[in-house]
N, C-alpha and C positions, 0 to 999 in steps of 0.2 A: 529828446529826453525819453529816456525806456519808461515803457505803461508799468506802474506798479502792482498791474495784473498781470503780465506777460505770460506767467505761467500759464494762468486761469482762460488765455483766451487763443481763440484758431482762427486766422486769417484765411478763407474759403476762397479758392476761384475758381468757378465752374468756365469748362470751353464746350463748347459743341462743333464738330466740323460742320454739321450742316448748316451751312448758311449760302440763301439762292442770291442773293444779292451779290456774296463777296467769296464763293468760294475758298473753300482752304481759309476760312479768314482767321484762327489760330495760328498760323505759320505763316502768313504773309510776312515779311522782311520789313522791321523797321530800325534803321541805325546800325544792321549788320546782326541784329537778330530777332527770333519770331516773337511773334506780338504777346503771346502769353509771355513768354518770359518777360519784354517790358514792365506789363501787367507784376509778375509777382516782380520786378528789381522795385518797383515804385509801393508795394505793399512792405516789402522787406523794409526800405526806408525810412518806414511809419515806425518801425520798430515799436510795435502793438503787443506783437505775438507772433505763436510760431505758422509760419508760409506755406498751405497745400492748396495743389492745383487738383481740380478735380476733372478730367475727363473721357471720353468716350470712344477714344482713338489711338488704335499702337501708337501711329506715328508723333501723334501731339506726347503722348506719353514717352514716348524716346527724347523728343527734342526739348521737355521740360526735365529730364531727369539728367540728360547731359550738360544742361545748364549749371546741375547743383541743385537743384530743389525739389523740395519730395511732392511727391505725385500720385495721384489712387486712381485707378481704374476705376470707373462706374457703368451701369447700366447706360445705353443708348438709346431706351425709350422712355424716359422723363420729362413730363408733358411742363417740368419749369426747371429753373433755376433752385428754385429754393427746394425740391424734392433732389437734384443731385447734391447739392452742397450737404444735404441730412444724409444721407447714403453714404457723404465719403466719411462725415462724422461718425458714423459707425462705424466706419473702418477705420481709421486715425485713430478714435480714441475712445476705445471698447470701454473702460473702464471711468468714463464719464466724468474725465476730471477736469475739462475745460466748462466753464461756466459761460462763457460771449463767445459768437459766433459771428465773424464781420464776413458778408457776404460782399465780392469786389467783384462787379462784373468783369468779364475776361475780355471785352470789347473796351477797356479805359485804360490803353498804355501813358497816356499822358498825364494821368489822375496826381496830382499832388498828393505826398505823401501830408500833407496837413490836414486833406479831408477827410482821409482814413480816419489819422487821429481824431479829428472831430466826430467822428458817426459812437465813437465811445460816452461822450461826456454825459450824453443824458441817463444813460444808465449808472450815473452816482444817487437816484432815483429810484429804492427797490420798487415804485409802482411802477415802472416803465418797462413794458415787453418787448418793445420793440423800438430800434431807434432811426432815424435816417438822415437824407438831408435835402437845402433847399438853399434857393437865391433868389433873390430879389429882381424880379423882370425890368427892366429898364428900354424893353423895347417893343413899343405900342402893337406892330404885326405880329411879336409871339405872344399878345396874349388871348388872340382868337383863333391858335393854330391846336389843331387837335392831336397835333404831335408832340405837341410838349403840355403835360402834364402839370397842371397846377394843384396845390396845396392849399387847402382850405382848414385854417385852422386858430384856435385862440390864443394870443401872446402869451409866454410865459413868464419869460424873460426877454430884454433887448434882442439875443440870439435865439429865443428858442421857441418853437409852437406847440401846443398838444395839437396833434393831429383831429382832428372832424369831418373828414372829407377828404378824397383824390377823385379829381376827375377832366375830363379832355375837352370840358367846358370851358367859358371864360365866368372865372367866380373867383373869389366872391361878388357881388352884384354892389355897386356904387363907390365911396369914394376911400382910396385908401390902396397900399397894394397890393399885387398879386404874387403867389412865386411859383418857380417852376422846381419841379421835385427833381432829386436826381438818384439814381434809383441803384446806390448803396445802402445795404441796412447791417445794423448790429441785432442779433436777437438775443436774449436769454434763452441759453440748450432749450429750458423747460417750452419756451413758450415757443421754437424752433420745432419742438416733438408736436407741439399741440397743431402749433399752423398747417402742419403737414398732413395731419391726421385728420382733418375736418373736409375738404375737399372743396372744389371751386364754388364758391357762393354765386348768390342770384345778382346783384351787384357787381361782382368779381367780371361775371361773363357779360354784362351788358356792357361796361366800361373798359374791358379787356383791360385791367391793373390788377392784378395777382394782391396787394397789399390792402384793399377792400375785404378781402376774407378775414382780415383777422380785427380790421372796427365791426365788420358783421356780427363776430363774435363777441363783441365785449373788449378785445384786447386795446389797451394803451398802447399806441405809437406818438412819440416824442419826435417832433424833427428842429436839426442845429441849422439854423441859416451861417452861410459859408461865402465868399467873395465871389467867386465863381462856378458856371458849369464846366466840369472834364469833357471832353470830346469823346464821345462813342463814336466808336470804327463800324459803320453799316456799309459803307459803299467805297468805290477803288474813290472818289474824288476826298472821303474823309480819310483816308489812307496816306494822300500825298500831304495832311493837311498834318497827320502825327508824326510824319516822317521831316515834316520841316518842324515844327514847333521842338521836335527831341534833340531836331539838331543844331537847335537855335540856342537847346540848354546848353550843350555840350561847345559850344565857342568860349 
């Protein structure tokens, strides 16, 4: 079902070529084509809004734009995600007339177009800056792994948490459960301009989570618990893992 903001809103995907793990990991081949395009067929899907890729490379820029989908050049020394995705909104849409900004990591070819949809809901909520998502751990070794990201936050609803906390701890402490973040967000433009403009918090750099900057500051983040985590593409062995799962849809 189309977002009846559609208008109102920009589906971001930042790429970077540089990645030491997985080289070229934007254009790496999945299903017969590059992994950012995956990335935007599965944002388009969501049918949210409207689909720009944002990045830092002729080449990634050539092979997103011969897909069909539009694309902005950005700077190449953007020290996050969330400072290119604001750069290419100013180039998209000078005139400031998208109000939601879904940031969709460019590493999530396999992402369910439902969880797009879901990183929207909380912002039917004008107190909500920011919104994200999260799943319920079900499995005792991720929840003292420091690579996955847990959310510490108070129930809102059945699906939903106010955010209180991210960190690569295991918390909350005692009995009840934990979840693991996964790190799409929607922001409101306004609070998108502010996030960017305030710079890496004290918190931010100890816990290396970018999303600390903006509970530092006061802001509301909302997170929708969802079924499951997307696979992020870090390394060639998660690479064979989206190249079967795609083509597991496609039988």
């Amino acid at each position: 079902m189309r977002n009846p903001d559609f208008d109102k809103t920009l589906v971001l995907i930042p790429a970077r070529m540089a990645s030491t793990r997985l080289p070229g990991k934007p254009l790496a081949d999945i299903g017969g084509a590059p992994m950012i395009v995956q990335v935007a067929r599965r944002a388009r899907e969501a049918n949210v809004g409207r689909v720009i890729v944002a990045v830092d490379d002729q080449r990634v820029f050539d092979a997103v734009n011969a897909a069909g989908f539009e694309v902005v050049m950005t700077r190449d020394d953007h020290q996050s995600g969330s400072d290119r995705i604001h750069e290419a909104v100013l180039s998209a849409d000078p005139d400031g007339q998208a109000e939601f900004i879904i940031n969709v990591q460019g590493d999530l070819p396999t992402i369910e177009p439902e969880a797009v949809m879901a990183s929207l809901r909380p912002m039917q909520d004008p107190a909500v800056d920011i919104a994200t998502l999260t799943v319920e751990i079900d499995n005792e070794e991720d929840k003292v792994l420091p690579h996955i990201v847990k959310v510490v936050g108070s129930p809102l609803t059945p699906s939903r948490l106010r955010a209180l906390y991210f960190t690569r701890a295991t918390a909350p402490y005692g009995e009840g459960p934990l979840y693991h973040h996964i790190g799409l967000y929607t922001y409101r433009r306004r609070a998108l301009e502010r996030f960017v403009s305030l710079g890496p918090s004290v918190l931010e750099q100890r816990e290396k989570l970018e999303q600390l900057r903006a509970l530092e500051a006061g802001m509301r983040i909302d997170v929708e618990i969802v079924d499951s985590v997307p696979l992020g593409v870090d390394t060639p062995a998660d690479l064979e893992k989206a190249r079967a799962i795609l083509a597991s849809r496609s039988l």
